[in-house]
N, C-alpha and C positions, 0 to 999 in steps of 0.2 A: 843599369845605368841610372835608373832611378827617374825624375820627373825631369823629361826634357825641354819643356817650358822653362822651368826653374832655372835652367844654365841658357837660358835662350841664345845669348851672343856667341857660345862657342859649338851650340845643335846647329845656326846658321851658318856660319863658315863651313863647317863641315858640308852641309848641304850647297850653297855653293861653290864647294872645291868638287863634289860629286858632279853636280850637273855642268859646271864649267868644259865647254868644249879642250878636245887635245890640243896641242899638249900641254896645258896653263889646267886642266884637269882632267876628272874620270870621262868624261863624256856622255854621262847616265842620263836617262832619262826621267822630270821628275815625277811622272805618273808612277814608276815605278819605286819612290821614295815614301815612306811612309813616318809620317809623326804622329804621336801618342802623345796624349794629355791627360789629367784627372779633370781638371776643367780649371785652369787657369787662366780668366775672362778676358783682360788685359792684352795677356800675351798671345790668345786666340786672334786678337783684333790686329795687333803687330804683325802677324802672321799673316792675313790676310791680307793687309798693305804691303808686304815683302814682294808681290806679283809673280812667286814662282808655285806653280800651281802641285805641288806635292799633295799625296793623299793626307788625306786629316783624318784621322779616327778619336773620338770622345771617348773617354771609359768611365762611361757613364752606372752601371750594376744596379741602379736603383731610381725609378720615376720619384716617389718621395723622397723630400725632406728628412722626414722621418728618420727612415732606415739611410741614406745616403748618409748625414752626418756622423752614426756610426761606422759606417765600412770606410768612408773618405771623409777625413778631416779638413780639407782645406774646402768642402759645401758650407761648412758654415761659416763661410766668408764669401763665396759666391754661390747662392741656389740654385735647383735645378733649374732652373725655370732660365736662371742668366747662362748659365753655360750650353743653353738650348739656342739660346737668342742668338749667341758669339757665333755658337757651329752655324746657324742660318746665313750668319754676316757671310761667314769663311764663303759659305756658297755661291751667296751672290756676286764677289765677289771675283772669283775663282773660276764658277764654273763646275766646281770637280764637285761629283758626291758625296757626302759625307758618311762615316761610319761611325754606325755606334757600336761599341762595342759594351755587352752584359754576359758576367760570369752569373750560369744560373746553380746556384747554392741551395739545395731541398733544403723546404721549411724555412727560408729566410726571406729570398726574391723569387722565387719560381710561382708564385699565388698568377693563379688568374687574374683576380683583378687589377695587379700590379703590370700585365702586361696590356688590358685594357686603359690603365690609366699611360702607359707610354704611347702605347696608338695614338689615344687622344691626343697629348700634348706634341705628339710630332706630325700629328695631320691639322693642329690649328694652324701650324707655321709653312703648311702648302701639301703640298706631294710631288714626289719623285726628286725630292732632295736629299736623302736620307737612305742607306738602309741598313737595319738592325743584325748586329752577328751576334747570336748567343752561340755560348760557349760553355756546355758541362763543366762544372769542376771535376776534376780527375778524382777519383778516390785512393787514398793511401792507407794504407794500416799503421798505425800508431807505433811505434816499439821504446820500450822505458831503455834505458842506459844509452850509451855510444854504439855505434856498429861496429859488429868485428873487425879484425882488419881479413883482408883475402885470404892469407894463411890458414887463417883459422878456421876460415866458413868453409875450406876445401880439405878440413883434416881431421884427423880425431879430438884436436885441443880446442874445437869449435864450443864446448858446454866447459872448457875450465874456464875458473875463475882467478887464475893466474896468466900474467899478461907471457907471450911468447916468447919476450924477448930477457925474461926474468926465470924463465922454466930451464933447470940444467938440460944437458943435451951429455943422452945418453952413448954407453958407448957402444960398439956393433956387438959385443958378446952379450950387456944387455939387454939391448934389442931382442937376440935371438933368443934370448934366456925366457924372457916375459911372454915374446909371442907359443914359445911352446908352454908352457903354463896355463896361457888360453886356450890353445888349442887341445889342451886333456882334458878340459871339465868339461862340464854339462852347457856351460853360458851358452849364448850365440857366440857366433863367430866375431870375434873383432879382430880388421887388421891393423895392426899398429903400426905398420912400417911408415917409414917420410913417403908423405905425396907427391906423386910423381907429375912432375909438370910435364904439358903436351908439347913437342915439337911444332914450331909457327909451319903449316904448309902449306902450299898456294892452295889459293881456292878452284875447285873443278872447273867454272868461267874464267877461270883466269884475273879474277876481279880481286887484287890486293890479297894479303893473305888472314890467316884465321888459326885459332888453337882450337 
């Protein structure tokens, strides 16, 4: 949904139509409402004055300047240092803890010192108003081109480089003609035939069903 600061008038409404008692609303609870920010200083402060005590989390990934104006464009307009100050306001405010939230990225933000320097800066501004959730980044594997579609990645047409829906479609004496062909030489085995898709059947628990 992107930066929910950014759209702030229409993140608040939603949020009070959630916590809005029945039946004028959901009747949620707002401890259990959570807003995310990159650190939008302003609207930290607006938030704060709202007097509904939702969780606030910062996604903060970076104690420096430095590195922070890289990963998050909008620090070089508000520093670390003021998006520190806002989450402290939201506190006092509020009451509710604050979260920071740090994707930790090898070899970018994961340095030691970099988490020495975050202690620092959030133990000048008290204790026990804060606390830190680091968060691995997942690892993916890279892959050049588009993704197969399902078909393919479940059949022998998986390594062609003609799209499936452009591939003639043979007919059953061909079918049969080719696979005994393969089956008399020396190759491995290959079965050619269409992939046979699974019948859905309930799960053993009884829980929804599965192929």
């Amino acid at each position: 949904m992107g930066e929910p600061l950014a759209n702030y008038k229409r993140v608040m409404d939603a949020v009070r139509s959630m916590v809005a008692p029945q039946p004028d609303g959901l009747g949620m609870s707002a401890r259990g409402i959570t807003v995310s920010t990159v650190g939008l200083v302003p609207a930290i402060k607006k938030l704060a004055d709202e007097g509904i005590p939702v969780t606030f989390a910062l996604s903060l990934h970076a104690p420096d300047d430095h590195l922070r104006d890289e990963l998050i464009p909008v620090n070089s307009r508000w520093k670390v240092d003021e998006a520190l100050d806002a989450a402290r306001y939201y506190y006092e405010k509020t009451g509710r803890r604050v979260s920071i939230e740090y994707a930790l990225i090898k070899d970018m933000n994961d340095h030691a010192w970099r988490a020495d320097l975050l202690a620092e800066k959030l133990n000048e501004r008290g204790r026990g108003w804060v606390h830190v959730n680091p968060i691995p980044l997942n690892r993916r594997r890279v892959r050049s081109g588009p993704r197969p579609s399902r078909r393919c990645r479940t059949s022998s047409c998986a390594g062609s480089t003609t799209p499936a829906s452009r591939r003639p479609s043979a007919t059953p004496g061909a079918r049969r003609s080719t696979a005994r062909a393969v089956s008399s030489s020396r190759r491995p085995r290959t079965r050619l035939r269409p992939p046979r898709w699974p019948e859905a059947r309930p799960h053993r628990r009884g829980r929804g069903y599965r192929c």
